[in-house]
C-alpha positions in Angstrom: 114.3 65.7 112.7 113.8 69.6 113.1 114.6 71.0 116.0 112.6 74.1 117.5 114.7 76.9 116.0 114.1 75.3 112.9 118.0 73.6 112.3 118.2 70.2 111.7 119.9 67.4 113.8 121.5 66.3 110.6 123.1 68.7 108.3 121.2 68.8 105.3 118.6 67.0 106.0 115.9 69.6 105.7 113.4 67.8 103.4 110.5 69.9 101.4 107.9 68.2 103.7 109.4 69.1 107.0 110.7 73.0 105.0 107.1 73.9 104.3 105.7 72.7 107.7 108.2 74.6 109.8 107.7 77.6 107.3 103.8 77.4 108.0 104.2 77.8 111.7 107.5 80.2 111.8 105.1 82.2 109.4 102.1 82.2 111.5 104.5 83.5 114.2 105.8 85.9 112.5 103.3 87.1 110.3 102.2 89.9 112.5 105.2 91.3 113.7 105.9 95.4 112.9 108.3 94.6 110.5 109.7 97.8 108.3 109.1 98.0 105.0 107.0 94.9 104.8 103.4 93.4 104.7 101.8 91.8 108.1 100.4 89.3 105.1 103.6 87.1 104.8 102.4 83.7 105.2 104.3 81.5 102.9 101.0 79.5 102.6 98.1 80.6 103.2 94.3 78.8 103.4 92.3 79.5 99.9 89.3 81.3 101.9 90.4 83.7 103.9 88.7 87.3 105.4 90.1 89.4 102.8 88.9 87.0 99.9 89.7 83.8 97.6 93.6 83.3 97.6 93.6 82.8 93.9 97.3 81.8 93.4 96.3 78.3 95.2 93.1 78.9 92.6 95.1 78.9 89.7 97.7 76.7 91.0 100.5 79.4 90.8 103.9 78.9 93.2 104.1 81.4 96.1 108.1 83.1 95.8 110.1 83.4 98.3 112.1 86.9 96.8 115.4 86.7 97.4 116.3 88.2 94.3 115.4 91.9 94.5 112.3 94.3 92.5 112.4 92.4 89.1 109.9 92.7 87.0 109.5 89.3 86.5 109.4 88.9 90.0 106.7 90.9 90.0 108.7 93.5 92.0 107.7 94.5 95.1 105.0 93.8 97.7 102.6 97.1 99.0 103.0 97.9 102.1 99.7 97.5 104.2 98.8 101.1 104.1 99.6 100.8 99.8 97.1 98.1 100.3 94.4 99.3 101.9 94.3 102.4 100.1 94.0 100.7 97.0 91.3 98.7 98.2 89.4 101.7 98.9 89.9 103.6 95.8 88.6 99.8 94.2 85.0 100.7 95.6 84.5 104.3 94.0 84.4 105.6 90.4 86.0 109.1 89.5 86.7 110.6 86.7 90.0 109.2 85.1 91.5 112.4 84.0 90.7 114.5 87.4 92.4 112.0 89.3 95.2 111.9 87.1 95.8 115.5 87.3 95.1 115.8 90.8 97.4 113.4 91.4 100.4 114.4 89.6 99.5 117.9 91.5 99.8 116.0 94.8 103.3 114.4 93.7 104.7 117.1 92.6 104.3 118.9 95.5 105.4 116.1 97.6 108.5 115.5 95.7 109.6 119.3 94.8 109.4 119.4 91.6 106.9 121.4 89.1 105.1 118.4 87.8 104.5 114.8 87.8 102.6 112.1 86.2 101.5 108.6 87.4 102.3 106.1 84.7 102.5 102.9 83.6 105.7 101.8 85.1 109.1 103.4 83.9 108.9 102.1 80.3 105.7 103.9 79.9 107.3 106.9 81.8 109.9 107.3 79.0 107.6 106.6 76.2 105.1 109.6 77.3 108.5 111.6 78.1 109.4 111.4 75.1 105.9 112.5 73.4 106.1 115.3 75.6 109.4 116.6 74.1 108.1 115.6 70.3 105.3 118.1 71.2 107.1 120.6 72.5 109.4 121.2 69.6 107.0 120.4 67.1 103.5 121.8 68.4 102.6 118.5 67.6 99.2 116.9 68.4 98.6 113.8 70.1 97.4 112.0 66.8 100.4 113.0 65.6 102.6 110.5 67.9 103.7 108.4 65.7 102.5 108.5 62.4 104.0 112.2 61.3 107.1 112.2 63.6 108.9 110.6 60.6 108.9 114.0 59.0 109.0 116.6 61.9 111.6 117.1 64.5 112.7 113.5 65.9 115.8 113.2 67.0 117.2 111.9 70.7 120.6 111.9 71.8 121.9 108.7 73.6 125.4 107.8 74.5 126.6 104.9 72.7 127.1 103.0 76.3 123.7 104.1 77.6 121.8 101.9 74.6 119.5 99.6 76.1 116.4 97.7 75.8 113.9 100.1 77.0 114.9 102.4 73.7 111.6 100.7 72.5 109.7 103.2 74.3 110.9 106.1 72.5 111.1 104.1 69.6 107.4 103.8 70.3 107.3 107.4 69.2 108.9 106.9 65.9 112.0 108.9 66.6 115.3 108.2 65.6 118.3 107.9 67.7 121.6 109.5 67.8 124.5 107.9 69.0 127.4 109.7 70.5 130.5 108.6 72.4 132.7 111.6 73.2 131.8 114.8 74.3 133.0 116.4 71.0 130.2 114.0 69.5 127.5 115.2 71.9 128.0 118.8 70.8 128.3 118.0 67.0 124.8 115.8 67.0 122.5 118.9 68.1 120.9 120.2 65.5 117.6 121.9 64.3 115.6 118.3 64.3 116.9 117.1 67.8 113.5 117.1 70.2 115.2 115.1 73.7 118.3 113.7 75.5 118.1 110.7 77.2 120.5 109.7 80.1 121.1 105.8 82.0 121.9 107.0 85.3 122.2 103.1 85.7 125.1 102.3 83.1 128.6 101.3 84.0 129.8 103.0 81.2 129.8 106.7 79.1 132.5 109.6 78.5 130.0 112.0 79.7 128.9 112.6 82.7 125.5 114.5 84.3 126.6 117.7 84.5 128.3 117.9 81.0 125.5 116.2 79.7 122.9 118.9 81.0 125.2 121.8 79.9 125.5 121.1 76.6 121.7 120.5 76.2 120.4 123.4 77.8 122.8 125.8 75.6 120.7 124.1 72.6 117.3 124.7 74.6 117.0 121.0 74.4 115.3 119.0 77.6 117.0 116.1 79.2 115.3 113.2 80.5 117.1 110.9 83.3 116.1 107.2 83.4 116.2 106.3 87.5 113.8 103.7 87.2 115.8 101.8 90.1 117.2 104.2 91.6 115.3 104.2 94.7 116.9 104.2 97.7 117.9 106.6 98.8 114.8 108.9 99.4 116.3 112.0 98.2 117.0 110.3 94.7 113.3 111.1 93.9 113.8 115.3 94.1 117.4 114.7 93.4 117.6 114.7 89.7 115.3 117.3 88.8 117.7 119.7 91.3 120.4 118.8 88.9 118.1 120.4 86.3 117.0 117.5 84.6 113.6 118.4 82.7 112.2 114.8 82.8 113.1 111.9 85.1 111.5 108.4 85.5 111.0 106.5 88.5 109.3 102.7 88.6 106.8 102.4 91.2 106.8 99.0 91.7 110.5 98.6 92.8 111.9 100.3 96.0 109.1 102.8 96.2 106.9 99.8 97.0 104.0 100.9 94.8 102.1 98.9 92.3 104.4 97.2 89.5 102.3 98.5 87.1 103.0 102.1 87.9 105.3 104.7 87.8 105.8 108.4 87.8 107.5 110.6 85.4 108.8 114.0 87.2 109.6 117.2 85.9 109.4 120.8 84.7 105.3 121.6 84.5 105.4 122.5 80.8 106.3 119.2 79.6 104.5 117.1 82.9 101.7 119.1 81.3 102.4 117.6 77.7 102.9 113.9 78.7 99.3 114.3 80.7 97.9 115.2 77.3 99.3 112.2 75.9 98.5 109.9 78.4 95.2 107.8 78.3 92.1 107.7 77.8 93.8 110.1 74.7 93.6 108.0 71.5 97.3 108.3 71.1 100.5 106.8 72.0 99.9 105.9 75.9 95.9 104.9 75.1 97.4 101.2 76.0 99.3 102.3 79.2 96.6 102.7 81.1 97.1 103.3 85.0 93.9 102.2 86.3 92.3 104.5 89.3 93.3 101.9 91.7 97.0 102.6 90.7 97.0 105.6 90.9 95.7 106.0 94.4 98.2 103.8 95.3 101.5 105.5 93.3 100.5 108.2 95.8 99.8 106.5 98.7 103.3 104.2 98.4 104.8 107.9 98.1 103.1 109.1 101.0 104.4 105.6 103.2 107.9 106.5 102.1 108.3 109.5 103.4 107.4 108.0 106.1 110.7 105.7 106.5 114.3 107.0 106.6 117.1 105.4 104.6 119.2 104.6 107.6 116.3 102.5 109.2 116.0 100.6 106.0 119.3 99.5 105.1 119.7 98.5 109.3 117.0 96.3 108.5 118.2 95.1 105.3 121.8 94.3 106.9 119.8 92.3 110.2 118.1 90.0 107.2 121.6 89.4 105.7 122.9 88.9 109.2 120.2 85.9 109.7 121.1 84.1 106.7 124.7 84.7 107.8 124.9 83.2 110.8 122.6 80.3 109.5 124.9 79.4 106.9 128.3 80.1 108.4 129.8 76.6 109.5 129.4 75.1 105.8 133.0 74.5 104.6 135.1 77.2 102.9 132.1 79.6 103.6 132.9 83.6 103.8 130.3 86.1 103.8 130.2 89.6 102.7 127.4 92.6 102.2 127.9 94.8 99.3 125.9 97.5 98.1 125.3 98.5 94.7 126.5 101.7 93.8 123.6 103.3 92.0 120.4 101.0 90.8 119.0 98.7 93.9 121.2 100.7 96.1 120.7 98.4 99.3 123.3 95.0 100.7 123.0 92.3 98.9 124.7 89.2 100.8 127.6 87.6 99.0 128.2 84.1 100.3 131.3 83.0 98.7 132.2 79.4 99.1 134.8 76.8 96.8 132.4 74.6 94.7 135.0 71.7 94.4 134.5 71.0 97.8 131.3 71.3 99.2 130.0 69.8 95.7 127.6 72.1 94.1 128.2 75.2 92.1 126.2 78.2 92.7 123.8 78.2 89.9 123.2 74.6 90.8 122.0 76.0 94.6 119.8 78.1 92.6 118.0 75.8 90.3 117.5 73.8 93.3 116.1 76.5 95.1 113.9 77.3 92.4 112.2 73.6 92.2 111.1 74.6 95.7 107.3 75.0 96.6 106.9 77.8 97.9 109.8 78.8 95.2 112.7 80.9 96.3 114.8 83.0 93.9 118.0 84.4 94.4 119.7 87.1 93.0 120.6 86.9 89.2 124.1 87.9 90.2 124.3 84.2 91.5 127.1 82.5 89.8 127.8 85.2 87.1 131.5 85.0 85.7 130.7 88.8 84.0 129.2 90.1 86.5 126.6 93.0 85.2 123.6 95.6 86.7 125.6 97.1 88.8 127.2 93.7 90.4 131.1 92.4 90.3 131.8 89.1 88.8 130.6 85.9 91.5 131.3 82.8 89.7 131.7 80.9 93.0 129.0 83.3 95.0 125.6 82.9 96.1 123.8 86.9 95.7 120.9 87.2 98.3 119.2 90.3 97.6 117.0 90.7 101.1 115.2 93.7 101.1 111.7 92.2 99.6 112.3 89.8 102.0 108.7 89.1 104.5 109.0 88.6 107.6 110.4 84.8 108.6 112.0 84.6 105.4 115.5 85.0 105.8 115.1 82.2 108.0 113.8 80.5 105.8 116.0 81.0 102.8 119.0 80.7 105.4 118.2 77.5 106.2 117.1 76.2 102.6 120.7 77.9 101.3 122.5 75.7 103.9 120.8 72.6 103.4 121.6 72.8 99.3 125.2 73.5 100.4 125.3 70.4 102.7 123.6 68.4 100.8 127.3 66.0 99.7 128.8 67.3 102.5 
C-alpha cells in the first residue's frame, strides 16, 4: 500500500498500477510549480483532448519517457521551455519569407552571442556539413552546385586528428572532401598544403596530442579556418562566445541539447565571411543543405531558446540539477551496500550526473538489469547510458556496478518518481 509521500509500506512493492496512479496525482501537483529550466507541461499522463490540442503520442500509441538519461538524440533531446514554446507556436500562424528570416536571424544571434555571424541550422550535424561548404567555397570560389560533385578535383582537404575521428565525419563527407589524419604536432604542420580548405576540432574527445591553441596557431600561419565541434558543450553559458574568442573561425552548437531549443536545430557561429558562405549554401539553395531544412518555426524558436538562456545563470542551474540528484538520493539510500556520488563531466553534458554505486551480488540485480526493467515501464524511464559500462566512454569513468542518473531534463515530480522506481528495482530480492 502507498503511503502519502509516495513510499511504500513494503519495500519493493511499488507495482506499475499503483507507480502510474501516484505519478498522475504527484504530477497534477506538481505540474505547475516555477520549476527552472523546465516545462509547467510535465504531466506523466496526460488526457488525449486537452486546450492546447490532440495529445497525439496516446493517438499513436507512443510511450511517454521519463529522461533520466540526458539530451540524446534518440531521446529526442530536450524539452522547450514554455516561452521556446509559445514562441514557436506563434511563428506556426504566419508565413515569411524563408531566406529573410534566416538572415535576420543569424544577424540577431550573432549579436547576442558576440560573434560576427551565425546561422540557424539543422542541428550540429547539419552545422558541420554547411561549415564545411563554407570553407570549400572560400578556397575554391566555388558555387553552391558545385558542393559535391566538383570538389573531387578542387581544393578538398580537412585536417582531423587521428583521435578526434568520429561518426559525424559523414557531414563533411557529405561535401566530398577527403580527410587527413594526423597524430603529432609534427604531422599537423606537414599535412597543410595548397589543397587543404578546413580543420576540424572534437572539443569532446578524450584523446589528441594537440591541443586548442596549437591547433589554431598552426592553421592560421597557413590562412586555413578552423571549425570547433561543441555540439554538447552547453553548459556553461559562456561556452557559446567562448570558442570563437579563442579564434576559432567556425563553431557548432546543437540546439536541441542544453540550449533547450528544438532538436532539429542548431546554430553554426563564426567569422561573417564564411557565416555568410554557409547561408548561401543553406536551403531553399539546390545544393548540399536543400534537405536540412530549418523550418520557420525552428528558427523562431533557435532564437527564442537563446533569448531564455540568457536568461538563467549557470550557478542556478546546476543548484537545481544537484537538489534533483539529492531527491533520488535520499529516496534510495537505505538499499543495502548503497553509496551515492555526483559527478560532473568535464566538457560535453557538463552538469551532475548521480552515481549510485551498489554490489550486485547482494542486492540481486546488476545495473543494466535496473535499466531494462526501467525501460519496460509505462510511462518509460531511461537512465543514463553510462549505466553499467565496464569501459566507461563520452566523457564518463568506468561504472560496471553503478546506476548513472542524468537529472537535468528531468520535469518536475520526476526525480520522485524515478527515485522511487530505482529503489523499488533494487529491492525487488531484497
Amino acid at each position: 500500500m502507498m503511503t502519502p509521500d509516495g513510499s511504500s509500506d513494503t519495500p519493493g512493492a511499488l507495482t506499475r498500477r499503483s507507480f502510474l496512479r501516484w505519478s498522475q496525482s504527484l504530477m497534477a501537483m506538481l505540474g505547475a510549480a516555477p520549476l527552472l529550466g523546465s516545462s509547467v507541461q510535465a504531466a506523466a499522463s496526460v488526457a488525449p483532448h486537452t486546450a492546447a490540442g490532440e495529445d497525439y503520442y496516446t493517438k499513436l500509441g507512443v510511450r511517454k519517457m521519463i529522461n533520466a538519461a540526458g539530451t540524446y538524440t534518440m531521446y529526442t533531446a530536450a524539452v522547450m521551455p514554455p516561452q521556446v514554446e509559445q514562441a514557436v507556436a506563434v511563428a506556426a500562424k504566419h508565413p515569411v519569407h524563408l531566406r529573410e528570416l534566416q538572415l535576420k536571424a543569424g544577424e540577431y544571434l550573432a549579436q547576442k552571442l558576440r560573434c560576427e555571424g551565425a546561422v540557424v541550422t539543422c542541428g550540429a550535424s547539419s552545422a558541420l556539413t554547411l561549415g564545411t561548404a563554407a570553407c570549400i567555397a572560400s578556397a575554391n570560389n566555388a558555387k553552391p552546385d558545385d558542393i559535391p560533385l566538383n570538389v573531387g578535383s578542387m581544393k578538398n582537404e580537412v585536417i582531423v586528428q587521428k583521435a578526434h575521428r568520429y561518426g559525424y565525419d559523414h557531414a563533411m563527407y557529405l561535401c566530398g572532401v577527403k580527410i587527413v589524419e594526423v597524430v603529432t604536432l609534427d604531422d599537423y604542420k606537414r599535412a597543410f598544403n595548397d589543397k587543404t580548405v578546413m580543420t576540424n576540432f572534437f572539443n569532446a574527445a578524450s584523446g589528441g596530442e594537440i591541443h586548442h591553441e596549437q591547433w589554431l596557431e598552426v592553421a592560421h600561419q597557413h590562412n586555413v579556418p578552423c571549425h570547433i565541434d561543441a555540439a554538447a558543450d552547453m553548459p556553461p553559458i559562456s561556452n557559446l562566445w567562448k570558442y570563437t574568442g579563442m579564434g576559432f573561425d567556425l563553431v557548432c552548437f546543437s540546439g536541441g541539447k542544453g540550449i533547450r531549443g528544438p532538436q532539429n536545430a542548431g546554430l553554426l557561429l563564426g567569422k561573417k565571411h564564411l557565416t555568410d558562405l554557409a547561408h548561401a549554401n543553406n536551403n531553399p539553395v539546390d545544393g548540399v543543405a536543400r534537405g536540412m531544412k530549418v523550418a520557420k518555426e525552428q528558427i523562431v524558436g533557435m532564437v527564442a531558446a537563446i533569448d531564455w538562456l540568457l536568461e538563467q545563470s549557470d550557478d542556478s542551474m546546476q543548484k537545481e540539477f544537484t537538489r534533483r540528484c539529492d531527491v533520488i538520493s535520499h529516496i534510495v539510500k537505505d538499499v543495502p551496500t548503497v553509496k551515492t556520488t555526483i559527478f560532473t563531466p568535464e566538457v560535453a553534458n557538463h552538469v551532475p550526473h548521480l552515481f549510485i554505486t551498489y554490489d550486485p551480488a547482494t542486492v540481486g540485480i546488476t545495473p543494466k538489469e535496473v535499466q531494462a526493467s526501467l525501460r519496460d515501464l509505462d510511462p518509460t524511464i531511461e537512465l543514463n547510458p553510462g549505466t553499467g559500462n565496464v569501459k566507461g566512454g563520452n566523457g564518463m569513468p568506468p561504472t560496471p556496478n553503478t546506476i548513472v542518473v542524468g537529472t537535468w531534463m528531468l520535469l518536475p515530480g520526476e526525480p520522485e518518481i524515478v527515485g522511487h522506481q530505482i529503489r523499488a528495482a533494487l529491492m525487488k530480492k531484497a
